[in-house]
N, C-alpha and C positions, 0 to 999 in steps of 0.2 A: 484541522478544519472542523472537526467533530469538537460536540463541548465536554466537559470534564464530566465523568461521571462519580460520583462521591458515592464510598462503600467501605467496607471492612477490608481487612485480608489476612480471611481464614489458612491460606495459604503458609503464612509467615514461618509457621514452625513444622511446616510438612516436608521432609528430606526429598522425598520424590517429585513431590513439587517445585522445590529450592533448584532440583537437577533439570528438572525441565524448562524452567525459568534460564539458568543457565544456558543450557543448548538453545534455547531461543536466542537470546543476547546474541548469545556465539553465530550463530548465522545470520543474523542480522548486521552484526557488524562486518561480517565479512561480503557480504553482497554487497554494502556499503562500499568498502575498499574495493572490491575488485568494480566497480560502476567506472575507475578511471586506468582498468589495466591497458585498456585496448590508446590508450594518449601514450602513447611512444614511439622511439626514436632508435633505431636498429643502434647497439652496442658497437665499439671499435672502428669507425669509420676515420678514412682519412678527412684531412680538414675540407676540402672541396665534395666530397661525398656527406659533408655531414651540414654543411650550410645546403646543401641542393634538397637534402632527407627536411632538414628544417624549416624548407622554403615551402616543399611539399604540402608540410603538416601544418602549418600554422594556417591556410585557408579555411583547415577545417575545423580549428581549433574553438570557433563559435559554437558549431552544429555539437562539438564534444559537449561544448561548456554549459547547453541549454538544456540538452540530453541529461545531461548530468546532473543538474540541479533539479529541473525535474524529478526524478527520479530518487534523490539522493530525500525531496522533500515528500514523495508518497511515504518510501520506504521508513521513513522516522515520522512518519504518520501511522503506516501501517503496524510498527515496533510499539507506538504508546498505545494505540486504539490493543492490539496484542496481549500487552501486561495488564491493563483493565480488564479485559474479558479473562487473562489464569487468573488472575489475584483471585477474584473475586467468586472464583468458584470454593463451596466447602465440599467438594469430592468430585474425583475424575472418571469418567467411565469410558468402557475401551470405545465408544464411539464419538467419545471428545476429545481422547487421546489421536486418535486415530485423524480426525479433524485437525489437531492442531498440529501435526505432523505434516498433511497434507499442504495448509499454509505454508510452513516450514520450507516446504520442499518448492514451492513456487516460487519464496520470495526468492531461493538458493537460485535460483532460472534468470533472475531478473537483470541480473546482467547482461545476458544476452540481445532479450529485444532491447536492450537502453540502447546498445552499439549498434544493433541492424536500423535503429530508430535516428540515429546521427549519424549514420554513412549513407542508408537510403529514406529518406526522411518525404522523399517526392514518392514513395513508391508505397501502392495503396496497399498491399500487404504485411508492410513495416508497420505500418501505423496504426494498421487490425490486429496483428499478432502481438503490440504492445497494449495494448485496449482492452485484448483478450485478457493477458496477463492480466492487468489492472482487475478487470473487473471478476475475474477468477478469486482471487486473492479478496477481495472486500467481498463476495460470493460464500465465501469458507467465512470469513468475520461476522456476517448475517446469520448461516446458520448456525451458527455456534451460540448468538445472543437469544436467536430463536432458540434454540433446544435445553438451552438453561435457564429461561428468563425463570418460570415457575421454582426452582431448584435456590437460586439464587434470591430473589423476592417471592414467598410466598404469598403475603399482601398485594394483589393487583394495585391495590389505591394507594398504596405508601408513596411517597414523594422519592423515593430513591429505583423504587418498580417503573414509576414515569418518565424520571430520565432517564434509565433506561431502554426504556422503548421509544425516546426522541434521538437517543445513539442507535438504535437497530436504523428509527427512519433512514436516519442520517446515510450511514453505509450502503443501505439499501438503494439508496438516491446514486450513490459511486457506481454502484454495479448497472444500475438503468442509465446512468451518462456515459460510461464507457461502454455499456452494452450498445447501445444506439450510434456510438462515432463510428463502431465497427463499418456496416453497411455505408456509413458514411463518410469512409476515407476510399471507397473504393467510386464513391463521387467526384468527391474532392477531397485530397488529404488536408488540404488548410486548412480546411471549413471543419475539418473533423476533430482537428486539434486545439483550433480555437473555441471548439465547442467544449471541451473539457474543461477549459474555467468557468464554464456556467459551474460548475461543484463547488464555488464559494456561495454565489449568493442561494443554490439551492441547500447547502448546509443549513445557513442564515436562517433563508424564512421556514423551514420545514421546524428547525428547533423554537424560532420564533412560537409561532402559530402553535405547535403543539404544546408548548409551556403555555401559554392562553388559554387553550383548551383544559390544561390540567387544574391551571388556577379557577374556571367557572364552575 
């Protein structure tokens, strides 16, 4: 949803950085995977126990499927908006390491509310403590662009310092739309979730408008 940000990467030949690159991957794809542990079918059943277990599961197999793609498509948002922000750093300090750990450790969680979010999907808790996450998570992404932007673009006016701060808006905008469904799933959860696609066209016109701005 965010636009591309173009940059070097100073990173490329840094061993420590090469490993924490890695360990990102690596939990990244593994919260991926486990998003579909909880779609299962108890092992060794007889054949009448195993159509009745099937018969079970398959009503719920939408609320999995939705849950799930959702989720499966922040998360591979959140992984590329992620390698943008290390790449592009030329050195790390214990409170960017410390930061991006913190990410790490959230997205690791995200399986959780994906499953409490498609088993209780009517219940306004589910739908806060997934929103939470969300917006936790692009929270840590914010301030990480904030506290490198200078480090990373010395030049405020360079055209690569600009889109980077139409990507800070950007994220910025996730954490205030998931921030706000919170209170507002305990109105309505519909209303709270269908408020989350507003994060396209606020993507849109925030990058719009501020590349306009750049170009005057």
């Amino acid at each position: 949803m965010t636009e591309p940000v173009a940059g070097k990467h100073p990173h490329e030949n840094d061993p420590g950085a090469a490993r924490l690159l890695v360990l990102s991957d690596g939990i990244y794809a593994i919260a991926m995977t486990l998003l579909v542990i909880n779609v299962a079918i108890p092992a060794h059943l007889e054949d009448a126990a195993f159509h009745k277990a099937l018969g079970d599961a398959l009503p719920n197999l939408g609320a999995f499927a939705l849950s799930f793609a959702l989720s499966f498509a922040l998360i591979s948002g959140f992984w590329r908006d992620h390698r943008r922000i290390l790449t592009a750093l030329p050195t790390e300090t214990a409170v960017v390491t410390r930061l991006i750990l913190l990410g790490l450790g959230l997205v690791a969680l995200l399986p959780f509310p994906t499953a409490l979010l498609a088993e209780y999907a009517s219940q306004p808790e589910a739908v806060a403590l997934y929103a939470g996450a969300m917006a936790a998570i692009h929270a840590v992404h914010v301030t990480l662009l904030l506290l490198t932007q200078r480090q990373v673009h010395p030049s405020p006016t360079s055209s690569a310092a600009a889109a980077r701060r139409r990507f800070t808006a950007q994220l910025a905008s996730s954490v205030l739309i998931f921030g706000l469904s919170i209170p507002l799933a305990f109105v309505n959860t519909k209303a709270a979730m269908w408020f989350w696609l507003t994060l396209i066209p606020a993507h849109y016109l925030l990058g719009h408008h501020l590349r306009r701005l750049s170009q005057q």
